[in-house]
C-alpha positions, 0 to 999 in steps of 0.5 A, a space after each residue: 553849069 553856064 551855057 557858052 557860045 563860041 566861034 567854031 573854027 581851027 585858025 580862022 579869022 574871029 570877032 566879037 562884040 559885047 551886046 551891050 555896046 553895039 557898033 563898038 567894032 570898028 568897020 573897015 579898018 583896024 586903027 581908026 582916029 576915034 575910036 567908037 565909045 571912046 575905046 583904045 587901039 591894041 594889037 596883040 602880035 603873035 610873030 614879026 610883021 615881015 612873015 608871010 600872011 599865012 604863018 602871021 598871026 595877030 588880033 586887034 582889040 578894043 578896050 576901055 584902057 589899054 594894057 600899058 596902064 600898069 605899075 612896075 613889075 616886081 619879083 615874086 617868089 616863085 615857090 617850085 618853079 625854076 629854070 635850073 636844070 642841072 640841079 639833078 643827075 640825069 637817070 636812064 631808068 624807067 620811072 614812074 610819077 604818082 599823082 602829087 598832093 594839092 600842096 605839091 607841084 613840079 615841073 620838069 622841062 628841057 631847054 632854056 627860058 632865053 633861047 626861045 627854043 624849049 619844052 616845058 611841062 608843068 604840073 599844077 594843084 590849087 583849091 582857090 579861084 584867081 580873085 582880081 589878078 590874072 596870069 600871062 606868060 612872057 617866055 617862048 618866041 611869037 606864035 609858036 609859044 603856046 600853052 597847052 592846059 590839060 585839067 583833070 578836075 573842074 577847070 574855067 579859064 577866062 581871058 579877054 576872047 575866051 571864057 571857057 565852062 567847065 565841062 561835066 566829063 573834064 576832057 577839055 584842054 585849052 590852048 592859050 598863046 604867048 602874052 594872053 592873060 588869063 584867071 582860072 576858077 576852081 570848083 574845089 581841089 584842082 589838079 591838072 597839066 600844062 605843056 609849054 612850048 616855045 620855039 624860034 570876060 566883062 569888065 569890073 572896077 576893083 577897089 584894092 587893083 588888078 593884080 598880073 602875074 607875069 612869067 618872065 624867062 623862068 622867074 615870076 613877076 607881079 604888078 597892079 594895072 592902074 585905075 583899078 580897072 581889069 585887064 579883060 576890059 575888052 568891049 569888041 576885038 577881031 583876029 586869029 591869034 586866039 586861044 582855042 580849046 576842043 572836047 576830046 569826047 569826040 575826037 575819033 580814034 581807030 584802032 591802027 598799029 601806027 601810033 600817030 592815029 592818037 595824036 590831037 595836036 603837034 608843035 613843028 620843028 624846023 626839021 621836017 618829021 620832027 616835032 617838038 612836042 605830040 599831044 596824044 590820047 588813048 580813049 576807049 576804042 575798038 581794037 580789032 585786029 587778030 593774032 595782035 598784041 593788044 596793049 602798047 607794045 615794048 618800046 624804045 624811042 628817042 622822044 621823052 615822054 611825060 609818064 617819065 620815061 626818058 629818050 633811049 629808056 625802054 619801057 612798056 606794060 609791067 608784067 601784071 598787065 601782059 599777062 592779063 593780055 596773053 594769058 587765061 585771065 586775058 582770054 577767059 576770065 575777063 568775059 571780054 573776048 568777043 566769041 562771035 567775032 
């Protein structure tokens, strides 16, 4: 496995340049007349010029041709994808997802693709790697739309400011934002999450042209970049509106009654103590607590989760793993009580 170096920081301002052109980036302005090597001025804005510096995000980049070189879009078959929600009965009961063949996808969501306010969770299987065509999402509003791509497999992403190595413990999720393309590369049968949330590499020449899969409000769309030329042909950029990504291996959990000590990342709502959507994890840790009901307690809460339990659904440990945690097996049997403490 590849090697990568990447700039560290949660919402900093970044740069970068390809080593092979050096002084491509230009100094002390963004968009000057000439550009150096004869490159194109692109901006990616991720919100309205006219918000405030610290909610702005944008990053200037500097390609070989620019994105607008594309042909028309056209409609793709967009397969399990949808955007009608109403085409089931809503159900109260607790449910239970089994994990889904490569073949198989689904994706449940809330909200409308039009509006911009909305979550969507996707699940997806595939075994083939992205060969000279890319993916951007289109749907959700400014920097608030963001995807959260959450492999359970070997898993590389690649887009114009990021290239992502695929991590030997697969506890690496990534946040890609609104309008970012990006191709994946496998390594064998693939499975993985995306979370959706919207609210108010190098370049190469390709012989037959660079496809882009564009999702656009719920539907898919397809279109070749002209010249046939790649759309990550991107020689230096600057900015801070960017992908990220973070290895979970080291996130730090201590074991607490307050279940907001899992969390790694939250969208806002405009409702202070609200949000949108909570990215948690639950890894090994020490639980230390005495007289404690150590699993998850019995619960009912008015957020929907994605093990698919609906808001206002009770749910909690089945009876098998109580048991386990109250009774001999869990005391006893298990050798996993520590009788020094």
């Amino acid at each position: 496995v590849a090697l990568f170096q990447y700039l560290s920081g949660f919402g900093n301002e970044f740069s970068s340049e390809d080593p092979c052109c050096p002084g491509a980036l230009p100094e002390g302005q963004n968009n000057p007349q000439v550009c150096p090597y004869g490159l194109y001025t692109e901006q990616l804005s991720g919100y309205a010029f006219t918000c405030t510096q610290p909610s702005n995000k944008m990053s200037w980049f500097y390609r070989i041709l620019p994105f607008v070189r594309h042909k028309l879009y056209t409609a793709m078959h967009c397969g399990s994808l949808t955007d009608n929600w109403d085409e089931v009965e809503p159900d109260p009961n607790q449910l239970q997802l089994l994990p889904f063949s490569i073949t198989k996808s689904i994706k449940p969501s809330a909200g409308d693709t039009k509006s911009h306010n909305r979550i969507g969770i996707h699940m997806f299987t595939c075994n083939t790697s992205m060969v000279d065509s890319c993916f951007n999402n289109s749907d959700g509003d400014s920097h608030w739309s963001h995807w959260l791509i959450i492999p359970l497999t070997l898993f590389s992403l690649s887009s114009p400011i990021l290239l992502t190595c695929p991590s030997p413990h697969l506890h690496v999720p990534c946040v890609l934002q609104k309008e970012l393309r990006f191709s994946g590369d496998v390594f064998g049968e693939t499975r993985g999450y995306v979370l959706e949330v919207c609210q108010p590499g190098t370049h190469r020449c390709v012989a037959t042209g660079y496809t882009v899969i564009n999702k656009y409000q719920g539907k898919l769309f397809s279109s070749q970049q002209m010249c046939d030329f790649s759309p990550f042909n991107l020689v230096t950029w600057h900015g801070n509106y960017t992908p990220n990504k973070y290895n979970l291996d080291i996130f730090m959990v201590i074991k607490c009654v307050d279940p907001s000590i899992f969390t790694v990342l939250t969208a806002k709502s405009t409702r202070p103590g609200l949000t949108i959507a909570d990215f948690v994890i639950f890894p090994p840790r020490w639980g230390v607590a005495d007289h404690t009901f150590r699993p998850p307690y019995y619960h009912t809460t008015m957020r929907p989760r994605r093990r698919a339990s609906s808001m206002m659904t009770p749910h909690g440990p089945d009876g098998d793993y109580f048991d386990m945690a109250v009774t001999k097996w869990g005391l006893e049997t298990c050798q996993r009580l520590d009788k020094s403490y």
